[in-house]
MINU-592170 format. One record per residue (C-alpha): residue in one letter; x negated, y negated, z. Coordinates in steps of 0.2 Angstrom, whole numbers, plus 5000, padded with zeros to 4 digits. Example, Ala and Ser with C-alpha at 12.3 -4.5 7.8 and 13.67 -1.06 7.14 Angstrom:
REM MINU-592170
a493850225039
s493250055036
END
This chain:
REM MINU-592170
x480248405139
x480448425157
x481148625161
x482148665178
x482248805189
x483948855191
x483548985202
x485449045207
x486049085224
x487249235230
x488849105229
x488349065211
x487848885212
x485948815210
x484548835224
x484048685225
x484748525224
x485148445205
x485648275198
x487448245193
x487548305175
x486448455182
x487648515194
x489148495180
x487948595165
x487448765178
x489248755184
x489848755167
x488548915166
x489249005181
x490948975175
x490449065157
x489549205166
x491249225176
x492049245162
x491049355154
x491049475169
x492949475170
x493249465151
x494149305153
x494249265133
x495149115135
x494049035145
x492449085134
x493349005121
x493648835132
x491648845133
x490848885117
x490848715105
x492548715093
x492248685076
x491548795061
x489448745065
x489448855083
x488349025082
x488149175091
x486949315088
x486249455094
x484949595086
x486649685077
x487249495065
x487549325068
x489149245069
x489549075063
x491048975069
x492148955084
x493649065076
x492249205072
x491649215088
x493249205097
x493849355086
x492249455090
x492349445109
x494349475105
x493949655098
x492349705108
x493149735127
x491949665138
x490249685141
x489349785152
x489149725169
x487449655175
x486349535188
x485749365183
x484049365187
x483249185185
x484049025174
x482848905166
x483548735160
x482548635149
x483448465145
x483548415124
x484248265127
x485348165138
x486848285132
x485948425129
x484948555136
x484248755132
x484948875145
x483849025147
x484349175157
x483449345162
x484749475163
x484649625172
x486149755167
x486749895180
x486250025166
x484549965169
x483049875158
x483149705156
x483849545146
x483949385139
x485249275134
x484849065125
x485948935124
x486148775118
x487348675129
x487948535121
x489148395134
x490748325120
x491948225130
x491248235146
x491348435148
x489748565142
x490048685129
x488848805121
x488348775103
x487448905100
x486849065110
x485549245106
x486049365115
x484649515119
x485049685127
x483849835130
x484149945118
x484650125127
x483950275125
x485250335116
x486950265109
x488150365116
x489450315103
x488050355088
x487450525095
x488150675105
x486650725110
x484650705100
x482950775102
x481350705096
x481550805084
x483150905088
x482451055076
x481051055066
x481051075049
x479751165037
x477951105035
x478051045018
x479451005005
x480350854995
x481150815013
x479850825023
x479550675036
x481450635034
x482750645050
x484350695049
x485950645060
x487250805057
x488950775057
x489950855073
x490650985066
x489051085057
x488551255065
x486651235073
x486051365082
x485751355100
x487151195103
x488951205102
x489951105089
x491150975098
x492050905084
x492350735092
x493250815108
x492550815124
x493850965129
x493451075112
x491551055115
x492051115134
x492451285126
x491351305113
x489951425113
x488251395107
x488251435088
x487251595084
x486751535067
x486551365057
x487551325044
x486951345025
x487051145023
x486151115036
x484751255032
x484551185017
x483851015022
x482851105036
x481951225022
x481651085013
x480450985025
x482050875032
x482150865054
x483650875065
x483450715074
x485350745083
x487050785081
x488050615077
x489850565082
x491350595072
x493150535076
x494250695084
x494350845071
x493650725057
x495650675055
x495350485053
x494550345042
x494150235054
x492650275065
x493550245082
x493250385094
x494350365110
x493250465121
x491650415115
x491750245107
x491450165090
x490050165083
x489150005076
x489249915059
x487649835058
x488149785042
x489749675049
x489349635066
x491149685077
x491849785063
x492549975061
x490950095056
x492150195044
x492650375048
x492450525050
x490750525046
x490550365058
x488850445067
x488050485053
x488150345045
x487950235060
x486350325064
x485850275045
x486250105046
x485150075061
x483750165055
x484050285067
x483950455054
x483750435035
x485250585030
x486750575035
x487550755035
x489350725035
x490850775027
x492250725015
x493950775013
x494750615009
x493550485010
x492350525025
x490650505017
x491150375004
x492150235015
x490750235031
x489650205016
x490650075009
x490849965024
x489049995031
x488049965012
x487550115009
x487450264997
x488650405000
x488950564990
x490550684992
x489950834981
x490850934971
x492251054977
x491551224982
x489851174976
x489151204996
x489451325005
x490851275021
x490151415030
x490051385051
x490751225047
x492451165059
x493651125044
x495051005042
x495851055024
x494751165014
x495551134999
x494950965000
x493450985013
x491550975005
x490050935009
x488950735009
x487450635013
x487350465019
x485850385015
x485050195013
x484250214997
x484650334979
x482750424980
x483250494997
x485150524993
x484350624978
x483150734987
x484250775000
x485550844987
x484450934977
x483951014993
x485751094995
x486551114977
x486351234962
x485251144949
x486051304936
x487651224938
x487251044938
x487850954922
x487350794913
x488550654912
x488550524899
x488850344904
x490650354899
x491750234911
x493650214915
x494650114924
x496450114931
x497249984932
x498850044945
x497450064959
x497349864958
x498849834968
x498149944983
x496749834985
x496149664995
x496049524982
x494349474987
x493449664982
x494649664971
x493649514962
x492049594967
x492449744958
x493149664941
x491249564941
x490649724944
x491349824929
x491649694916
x489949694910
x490349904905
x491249984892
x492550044903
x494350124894
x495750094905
x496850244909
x498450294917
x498250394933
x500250414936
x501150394951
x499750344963
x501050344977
x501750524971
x499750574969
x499550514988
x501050624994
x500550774988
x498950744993
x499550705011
x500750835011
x499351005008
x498150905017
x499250905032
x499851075031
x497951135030
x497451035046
x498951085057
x498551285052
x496751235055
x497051165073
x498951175079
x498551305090
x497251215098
x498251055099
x499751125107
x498751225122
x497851065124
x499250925126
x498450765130
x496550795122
x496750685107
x496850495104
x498550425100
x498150405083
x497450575078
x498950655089
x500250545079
x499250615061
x499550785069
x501150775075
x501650735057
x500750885050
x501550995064
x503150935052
x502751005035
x503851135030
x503451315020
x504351255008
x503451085005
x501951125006
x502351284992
x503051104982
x501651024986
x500451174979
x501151184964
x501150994963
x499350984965
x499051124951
x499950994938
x499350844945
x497550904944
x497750974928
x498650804922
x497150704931
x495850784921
x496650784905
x496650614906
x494950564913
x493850714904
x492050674904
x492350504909
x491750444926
x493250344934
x492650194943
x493550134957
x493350034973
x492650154989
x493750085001
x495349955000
x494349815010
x492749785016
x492649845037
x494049785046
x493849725063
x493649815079
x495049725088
x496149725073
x497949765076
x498649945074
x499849885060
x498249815050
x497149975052
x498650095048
x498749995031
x497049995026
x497150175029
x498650185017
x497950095003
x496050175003
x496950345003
x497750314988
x495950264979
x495250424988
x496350544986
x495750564967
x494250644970
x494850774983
x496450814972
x495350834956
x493850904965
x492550774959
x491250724965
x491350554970
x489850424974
x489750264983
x488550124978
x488149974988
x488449874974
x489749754979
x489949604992
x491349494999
x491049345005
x491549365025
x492249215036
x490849155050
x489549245042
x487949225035
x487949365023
x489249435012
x490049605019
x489649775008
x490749854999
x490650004988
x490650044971
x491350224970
x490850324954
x492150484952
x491250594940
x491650754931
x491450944941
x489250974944
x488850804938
x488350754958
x486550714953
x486950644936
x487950524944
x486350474955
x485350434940
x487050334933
x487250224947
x485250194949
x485450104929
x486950014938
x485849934950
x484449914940
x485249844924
x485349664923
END
């Protein structure tokens, strides 16, 4: 096959002098790369192929279909600027050809970028294209700041040779917490001790690799970080991370750490696990110390791991909780049925396949909108005595949608969150009344990861609806465990998106829950 030089010059069009079709096919090439500087997204959709058989990939997925890719491109916002280097053309056939690029970003290092240009009616469209970047040094939007290691942990133990990525909100000493906020970690000294959960994994052999991203104040679900970014979903290239642990589990995902220290007060470890594929634990309430650790609401904070397998997830919890207390749980399962209506059809489906082949007893929960309100309610009280003070002497330092959350907590009365109290006391009473030593299985999340570029109005409602599976655990105390153990078919992909299987076990039964969901995955 005869190859090219497509060597451009400063005005963008070839070197050297080409035949017809070669002058349309690198014009067609200048015109995308245009595009792609300006973030001219209808014209990258005008060139790549229509149909449902076009591809793009790069090292994070692949995408198949036009409508995929258009929809990607819609919710990533641009791409970083960079110098074309040198274009190789090597012709296919007569309406077709592989265009090869050396990219050089303005960041620095060096790319590539392949395409198969394909001529329909007369115009050149791509077909297909692999995109490759130079991988930075560090992900800006994953970490705040890292070492190699961070802090060293002890010689020997069950952890030792494993990394940890720590939440931003965990007291290390030496480096001040940030909390997701550029103008809080501005003021905040240098901590003079280590917090007791993060001491634990460091006794036990574990290293600090860095301190991961969180969204501002750990308020959110999402795993959008204003000043920071989002972090990536290798797991469902262009969608949300899940919050607030979003570093964390980021850092985990990309086998950048192997624990993710995080927390969860209302779904923080288990949704990021649950739209990324991997194992997330929320341990029991009070069960770890909160000790030099920012907090949101502490009748609902606690302490998690993130992690890609169960072995690790185990040894890192050992690491931390009190084996006197821990309690045997016997594979007793429930179901509730009046969470179904706050969750996507299609995990929906994956999670009845899921539990159909256990004994689980259905049970009645309530009011799962009354549950969600007094939830909401002391959660928002909490978080505005935690940080209104803060928040109103710095106007302007949060994200719109962590400020609107705010605002609304800035809102709650004495007198309801007293109501709400004493609504809590009798829901949590009435809750594990009802759900004894059973565990409660429910889906982690309402949906597999939304989008990046999905719309306020859709996010806000995902949000709604996982809150109301959530909430369960933090009203009751539970601990609460997500398993990788469910997939939804996704639209222009090649593999199925991870959802999670979310086991919500009696008080102290962390690890037993563990060893459960290991004879979920293994059992045939």
């Amino acid at each position: 096959m005869p190859e090219r030089d497509g060597q451009p010059e400063r005005d963008g069009q070839p070197e050297r002098d080409q035949q017809p079709g070669d002058v349309q096919l690198l014009g067609a090439f200048w015109r995308y790369e245009k595009a792609l500087a300006t973030n001219d997204l209808d014209t990258l959709d005008l060139l790549f192929a229509p149909g449902a058989g076009t591809i793009r990939g790069d090292a994070a997925g692949i995408l198949v279909g036009h409508d995929a890719i258009s929809g990607f491109r819609r919710g990533r916002g641009g791409v970083a600027a960079r110098d074309i280097l040198h274009v190789q053309v090597i012709d296919i056939a007569d309406d077709a050809a592989l265009v090869i690029a050396v990219t050089a970003p303005l960041t620095g290092g060096r790319g590539q970028q392949s395409q198969l240009w394909r001529r329909e009616a007369g115009s050149w469209v791509v077909a297909a294209a692999h995109v490759s970047l130079p991988a930075p040094a560090v992900n800006p939007s994953i970490w705040r700041t890292v070492g190699t290691p961070l802090v060293v942990g002890a010689a020997t133990g069950a952890l030792a040779g494993e990394t940890v990525a720590v939440k931003d909100l965990y007291d290390i000493e030496g480096f001040a917490v940030g909390a997701g906020i550029p103008a809080y970690l501005a003021e905040s000294a240098p901590a003079s001790g280590t917090s007791p959960a993060v001491a634990s994994l460091l006794a036990a052999g574990a290293s600090i690799t860095g301190i991961a991203q969180t969204d501002e104040f750990a308020y959110s679900i999402a795993g959008r970080n204003p000043h920071y970014g989002t972090p990536p979903n290798p797991a469902v290239l262009g969608a949300l991370p899940g919050g607030s642990s979003s570093g964390p589990a980021s850092a985990v995902a990309t086998g950048q750490a192997s624990i993710g220290l995080g927390t969860d007060t209302a779904g923080s470890i288990r949704i990021p696990a649950s739209y990324q594929g991997l194992w997330g634990l929320r341990s029991t309430h009070g069960a770890i110390s909160m000790d030099r650790l920012v907090a949101l609401a502490p009748t609902f904070d606690t302490v998690g791991w993130i992690t890609r397998d169960p072995a690790t997830l185990r040894a890192a919890s050992q690491s931390s909780l009190d084996a006197a207390v821990q309690r045997a749980v016997e594979p007793r399962f429930a179901i509730a049925p009046a969470l179904a209506v706050h969750v996507e059809p299609a995990v929906g489906d994956a999670f009845t396949a899921a539990v159909d082949r256990l004994d689980a007893s259905e049970v009645d929960l309530g009011d799962i909108d009354e549950l969600f309100l007094i939830f909401r309610t002391v959660q928002a009280a909490e978080a505005w005595r935690t940080h209104g003070t803060w928040i109103r002497a710095h106007p302007g330092a949060l994200g719109a949608d962590v400020a609107a959350r705010f605002a609304f907590a800035s809102t709650i009365t004495a007198q309801q969150e007293s109501a709400g109290r004493r609504a809590l006391q009798d829901a949590r009473a009435r809750l594990e009344a009802v759900l004894g030593h059973r565990v409660l299985l429910v889906p982690s999340a309402s949906s597999t990861a939304p989008s990046v570029g999905a719309d306020a109005e859709l996010i806000e409602r995902t949000r709604q609806d996982t809150l109301r599976l959530t909430c369960i655990a933090g009203l009751t105390g539970r601990p609460a465990l997500s398993v990788p153990l469910l997939g939804v078919p996704q639209p222009g992909a090649l593999l199925p998106a991870p959802a999670g299987l979310c086991l919500v076990g009696p008080r102290f039964g962390d690890l037993a829950l563990i060893g459960l969901a290991e004879d979920l995955t293994t059992a045939g």
